[in-house]
N, C-alpha and C positions, 0 to 999 in steps of 0.2 A: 153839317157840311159834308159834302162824298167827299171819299177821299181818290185819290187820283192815283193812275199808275205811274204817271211819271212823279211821283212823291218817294214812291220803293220805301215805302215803311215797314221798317225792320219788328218782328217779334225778337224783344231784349232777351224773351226766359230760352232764346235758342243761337244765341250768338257771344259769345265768349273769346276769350284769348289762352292759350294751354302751351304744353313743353309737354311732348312725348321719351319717356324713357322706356329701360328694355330690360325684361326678365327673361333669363336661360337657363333652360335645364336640362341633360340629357334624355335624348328618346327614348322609351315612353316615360313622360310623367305626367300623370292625372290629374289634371284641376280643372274644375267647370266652378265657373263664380257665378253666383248668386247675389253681390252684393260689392259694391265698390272694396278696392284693396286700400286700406288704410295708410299703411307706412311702407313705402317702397324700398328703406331699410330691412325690411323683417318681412321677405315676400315668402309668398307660399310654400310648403315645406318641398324643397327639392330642387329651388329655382335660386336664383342667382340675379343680385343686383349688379347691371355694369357700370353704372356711376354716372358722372354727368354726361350731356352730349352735347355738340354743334347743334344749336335750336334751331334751327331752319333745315337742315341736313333727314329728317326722319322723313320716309316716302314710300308708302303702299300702293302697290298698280296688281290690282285683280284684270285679269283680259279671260274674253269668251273668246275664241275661233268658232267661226260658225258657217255650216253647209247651206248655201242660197241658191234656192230653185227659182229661175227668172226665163217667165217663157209667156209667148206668146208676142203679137201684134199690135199697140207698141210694149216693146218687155214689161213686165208686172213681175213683183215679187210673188210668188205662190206660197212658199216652203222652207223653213228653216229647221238646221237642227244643229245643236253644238258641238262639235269636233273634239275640242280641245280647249280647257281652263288652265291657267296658268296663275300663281301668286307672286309677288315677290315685294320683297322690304329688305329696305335702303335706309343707312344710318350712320351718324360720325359719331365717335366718341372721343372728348376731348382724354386723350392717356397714352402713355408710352408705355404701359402693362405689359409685361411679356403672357400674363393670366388671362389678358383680354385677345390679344392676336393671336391666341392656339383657338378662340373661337371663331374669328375670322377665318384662320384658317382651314379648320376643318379636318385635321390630320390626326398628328398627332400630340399627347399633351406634354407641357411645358416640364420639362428636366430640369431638377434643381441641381445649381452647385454647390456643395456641401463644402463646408469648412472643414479642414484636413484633419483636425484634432478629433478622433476618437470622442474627448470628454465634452466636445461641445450637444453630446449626446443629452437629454434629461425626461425622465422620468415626471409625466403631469401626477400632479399628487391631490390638487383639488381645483375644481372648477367653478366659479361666482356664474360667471355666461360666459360670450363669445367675445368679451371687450377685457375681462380679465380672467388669470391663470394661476395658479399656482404652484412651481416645478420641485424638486426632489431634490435634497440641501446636499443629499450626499456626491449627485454629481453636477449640479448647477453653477456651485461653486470653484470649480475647478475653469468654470466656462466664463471669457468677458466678456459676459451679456452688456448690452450698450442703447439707451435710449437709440432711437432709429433703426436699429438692424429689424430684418428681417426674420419671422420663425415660422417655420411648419409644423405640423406636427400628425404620424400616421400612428396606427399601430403597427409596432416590428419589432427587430430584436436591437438591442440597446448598440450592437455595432455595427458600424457605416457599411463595412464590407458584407453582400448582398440583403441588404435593408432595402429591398426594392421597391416598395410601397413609401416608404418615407423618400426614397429621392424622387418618386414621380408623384409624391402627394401635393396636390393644388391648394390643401387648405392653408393659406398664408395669412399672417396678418401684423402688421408693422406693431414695434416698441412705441409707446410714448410716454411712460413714465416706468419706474422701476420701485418697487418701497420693500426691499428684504428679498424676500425671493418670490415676490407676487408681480406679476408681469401685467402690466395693461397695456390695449389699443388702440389705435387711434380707432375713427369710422372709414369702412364701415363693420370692422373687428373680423374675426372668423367668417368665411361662408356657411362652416357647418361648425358648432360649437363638438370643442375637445371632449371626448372623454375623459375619465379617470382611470389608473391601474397600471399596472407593469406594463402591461401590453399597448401603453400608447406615450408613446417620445414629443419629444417637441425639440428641433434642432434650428442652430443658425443656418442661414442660409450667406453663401457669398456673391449667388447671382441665379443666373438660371438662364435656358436658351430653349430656343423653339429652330421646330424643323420646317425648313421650304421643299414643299414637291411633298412623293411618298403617293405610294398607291390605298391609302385609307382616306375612307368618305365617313365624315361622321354626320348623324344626326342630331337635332334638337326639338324641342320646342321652346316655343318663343312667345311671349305676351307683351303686347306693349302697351303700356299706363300711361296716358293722357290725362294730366288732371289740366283743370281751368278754371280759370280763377273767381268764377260765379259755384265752384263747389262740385260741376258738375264731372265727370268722369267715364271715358271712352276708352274701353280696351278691345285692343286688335289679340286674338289667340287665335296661334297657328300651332296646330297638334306638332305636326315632324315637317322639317326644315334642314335642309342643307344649306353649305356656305357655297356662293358660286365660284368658279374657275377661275379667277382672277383676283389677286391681291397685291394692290401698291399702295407704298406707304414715302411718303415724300418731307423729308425732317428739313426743314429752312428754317434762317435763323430770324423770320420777319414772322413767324406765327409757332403759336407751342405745337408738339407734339398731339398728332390725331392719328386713328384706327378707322379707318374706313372698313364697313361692313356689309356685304351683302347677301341674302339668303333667299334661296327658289323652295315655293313650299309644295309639299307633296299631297295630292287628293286620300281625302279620307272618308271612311264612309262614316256618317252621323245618324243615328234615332230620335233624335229629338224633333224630324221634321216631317210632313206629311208622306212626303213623295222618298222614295229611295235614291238619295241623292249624294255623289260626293266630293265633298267642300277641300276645300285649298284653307279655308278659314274662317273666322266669325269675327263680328264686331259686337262688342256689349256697351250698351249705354246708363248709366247711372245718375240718376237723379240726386243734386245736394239731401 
């Protein structure tokens, strides 16, 4: 029996259902995949998982501008040539982070506020991975570490006063158990797993704040992992990205906290491809 076009028979092995999330890392960091990303936990060394998103919310628009030569009796197209490319991706994430809106915003990074006490200082003394810790008894103990609180941890000097690197250090990661003076985390634990040694602290934190305005542009790169539920997997990488000019953030008490995000990507030149050409971005496809 022919089959008909008004039937619209779908190929199954190319239709699927997916949730796009989003890896960040400062510009330049170098990854070209070869092969589907496994655990969007444990992304590429340098990148950064942002955690769940609004599932409808993730939106890539690539646009050509393009020069049209129209001449002639009646007008004909003749002539084209591309002006201008442009990328940009659009995305919610479900979080009140103050770690996640310094990417949003694109300025400057998140300022921790430190807890006043001097001893709430500690010395990492061994490390298991990025989920657990183990701090320094001689001044840990002086500190009330507390299921839930907050730690960072930079290398600096053991006191608060100009520890500059540990109050603007990003690597946080929440308490969720305590067994002696070994410290566990919840998920998705450290961005970048602690060192050991003198030279790297780990302190409470009692909050943190982010700046609006500020004449710094930061760059990123960005990949976003698409997996779907037939196995298959779609990543969007974009080498260097800025956050766009505009950041609102709207907290009501009829839906949880969200970060809306937006990023305009910057042309780059690529070798991988015949013609000297360059791209805004790529899309990788992966087969289960």
């Amino acid at each position: 029996m022919a089959n008909r076009t008004y039937e619209n028979l779908i190929f199954s092995r190319e239709v699927s259902l997916g949730i796009e999330h989003l890896l960040i890392a400062p510009y330049p960091t170098t990854f070209d995949p070869t092969c589907a990303i496994a655990d969007i936990m444990d992304p590429p060394t340098g990148f950064r998982w942002l955690g769940a998103v609004v599932e409808d919310s993730a939106n890539i628009t690539v646009s050509r501008e393009k020069f049209q030569l129209i001449t002639g009796v009646p007008k004909i197209l003749q002539y084209e040539a591309v002006m201008q490319v442009a990328g940009k991706l659009e995305i919610q994430l479900y979080s009140n982070s103050p770690r996640k809106i310094q990417y949003a915003l694109g300025n400057l990074d998140t300022y921790n506020i430190v807890y006043c006490a001097v001893s709430s200082v500690s010395t990492v003394s061994s490390v298991t991975n990025k989920y657990a810790i183990t701090l320094s008894a001689t001044t840990s103990t002086t500190t009330p570490w507390a299921v839930g609180d907050y730690i960072v941890t930079a290398p600096a000097s053991s006191a608060i006063t100009g520890a500059t690197s540990l109050i603007y250090s990003q690597n946080e990661a929440q308490i969720s158990s305590i067994s002696g003076l070994t410290f566990y985390f919840g998920t998705p634990g450290f961005p970048t797993t602690p060192t050991v040694g003198p030279n790297c602290n780990a302190i409470k934190i009692s909050g943190a704040k982010n700046a609006y305005g500020g004449g710094i542009v930061k760059t990123y790169t960005l990949i976003g992992v698409a997996d779907f539920i037939d196995g298959v997997q779609v990543l969007h990488k974009f080498d260097k990205v800025a956050p766009g000019g505009e950041f609102a953030e709207a907290i009501k008490p009829s839906d949880v906290g969200k970060i809306p995000m937006a990023f305009d990507a910057y042309g780059m030149s690529n070798a991988d491809w015949p013609q000297a050409n360059l791209l805004v971005g790529q899309r990788y496809w992966f087969p289960k």
